[in-house]
C-alpha positions as CSV (number, residue, x, y, z in Angstrom):
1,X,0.0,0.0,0.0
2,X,2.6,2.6,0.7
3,X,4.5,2.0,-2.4
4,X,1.3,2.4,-4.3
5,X,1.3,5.6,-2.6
6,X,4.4,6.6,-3.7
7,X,3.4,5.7,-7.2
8,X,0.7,7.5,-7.5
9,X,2.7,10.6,-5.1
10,X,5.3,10.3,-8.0
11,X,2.8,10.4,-11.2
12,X,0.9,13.2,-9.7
13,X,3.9,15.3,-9.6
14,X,5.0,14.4,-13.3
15,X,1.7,15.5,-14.7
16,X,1.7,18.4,-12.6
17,X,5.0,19.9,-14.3
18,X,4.4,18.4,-17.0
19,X,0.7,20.6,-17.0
20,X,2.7,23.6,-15.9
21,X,5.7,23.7,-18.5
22,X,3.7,23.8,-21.6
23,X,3.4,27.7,-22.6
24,X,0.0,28.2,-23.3
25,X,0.4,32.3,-23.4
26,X,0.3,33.4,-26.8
27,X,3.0,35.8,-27.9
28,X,1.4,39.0,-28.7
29,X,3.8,42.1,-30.6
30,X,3.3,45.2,-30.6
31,X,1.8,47.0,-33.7
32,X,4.7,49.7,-35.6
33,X,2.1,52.2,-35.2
34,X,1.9,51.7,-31.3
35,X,5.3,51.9,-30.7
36,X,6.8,54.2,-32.9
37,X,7.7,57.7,-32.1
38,X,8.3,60.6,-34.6
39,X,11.0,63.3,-34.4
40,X,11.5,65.9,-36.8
41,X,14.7,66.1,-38.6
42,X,15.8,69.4,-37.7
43,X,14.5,69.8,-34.4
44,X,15.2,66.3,-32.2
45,X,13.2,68.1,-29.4
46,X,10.2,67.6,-31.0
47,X,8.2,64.7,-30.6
48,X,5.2,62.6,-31.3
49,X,3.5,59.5,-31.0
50,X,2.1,59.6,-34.7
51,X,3.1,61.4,-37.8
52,X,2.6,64.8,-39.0
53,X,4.0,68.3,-39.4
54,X,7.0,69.9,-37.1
55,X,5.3,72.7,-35.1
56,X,8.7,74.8,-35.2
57,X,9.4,74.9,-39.0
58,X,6.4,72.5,-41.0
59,X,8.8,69.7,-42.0
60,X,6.9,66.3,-41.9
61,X,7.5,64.5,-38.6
62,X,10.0,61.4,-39.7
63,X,10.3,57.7,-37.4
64,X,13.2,58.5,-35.0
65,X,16.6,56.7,-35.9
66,X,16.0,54.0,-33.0
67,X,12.4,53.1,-34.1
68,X,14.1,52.9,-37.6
69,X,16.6,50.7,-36.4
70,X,14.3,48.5,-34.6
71,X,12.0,48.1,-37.2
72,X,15.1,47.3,-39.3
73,X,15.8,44.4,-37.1
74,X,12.4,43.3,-35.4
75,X,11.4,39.8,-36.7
76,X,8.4,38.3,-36.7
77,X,7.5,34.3,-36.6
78,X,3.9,33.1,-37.5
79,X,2.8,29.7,-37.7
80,X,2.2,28.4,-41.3
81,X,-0.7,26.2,-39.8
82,X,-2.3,28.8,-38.0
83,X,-0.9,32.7,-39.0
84,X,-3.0,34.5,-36.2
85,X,-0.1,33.2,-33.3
86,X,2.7,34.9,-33.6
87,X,5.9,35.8,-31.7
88,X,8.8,38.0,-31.7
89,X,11.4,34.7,-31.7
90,X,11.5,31.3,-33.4
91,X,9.7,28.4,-31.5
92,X,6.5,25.8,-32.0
93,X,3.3,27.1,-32.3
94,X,0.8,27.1,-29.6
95,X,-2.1,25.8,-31.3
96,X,-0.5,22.9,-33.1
97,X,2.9,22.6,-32.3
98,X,4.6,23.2,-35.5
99,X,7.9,25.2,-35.7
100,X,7.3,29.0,-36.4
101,X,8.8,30.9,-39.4
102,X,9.8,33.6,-40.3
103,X,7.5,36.1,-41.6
104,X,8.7,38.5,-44.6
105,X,7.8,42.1,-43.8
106,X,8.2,44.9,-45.7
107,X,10.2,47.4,-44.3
């Protein structure tokens, strides 16, 4: 009886991280447009949240040099199976457990 015990004491805790490990959160990424911040380029000191005209001097408000550099190097992986889960790195899809590729964007 105790060893039964310590069966079923050793199966319980298998299933239990086995339960736990799997990463059921889908990866979620930001949109450009949320992120991005403009700048003008002759005046650094102004800035905006969404594009449009320099206050100072009328000059259309340009993506800042790090939001052009990130979108330069963000990547995005989607699930050929299943292209509504996405993530920011390469892994298996939640839904179906294929690998994730990469996604061409247009930059």
């Amino acid at each position: 009886m105790k060893s039964i015990k310590m069966l079923m004491m050793a199966v319980l805790t298998i299933l239990s991280f086995t339960v736990f490990a799997q990463d059921s959160t889908k990866h979620k990424i930001k949109t450009q447009k949320d992120s991005v911040t403009y700048t003008c380029p002759m005046h650094s000191d102004v800035v905006s949240n969404k594009p449009g005209k320099c206050p100072k001097c009328g000059m259309s408000l340009t993506a800042s040099k790090k939001e052009q550099m990130k979108m330069e190097v963000m990547k995005i992986y989607t699930c050929p199976m299943h292209p509504d889960v996405t993530s920011d790195k390469p892994g298996k899809c939640s839904k179906c457990r294929m690998d994730l590729v990469e996604k061409k964007t247009t930059n």
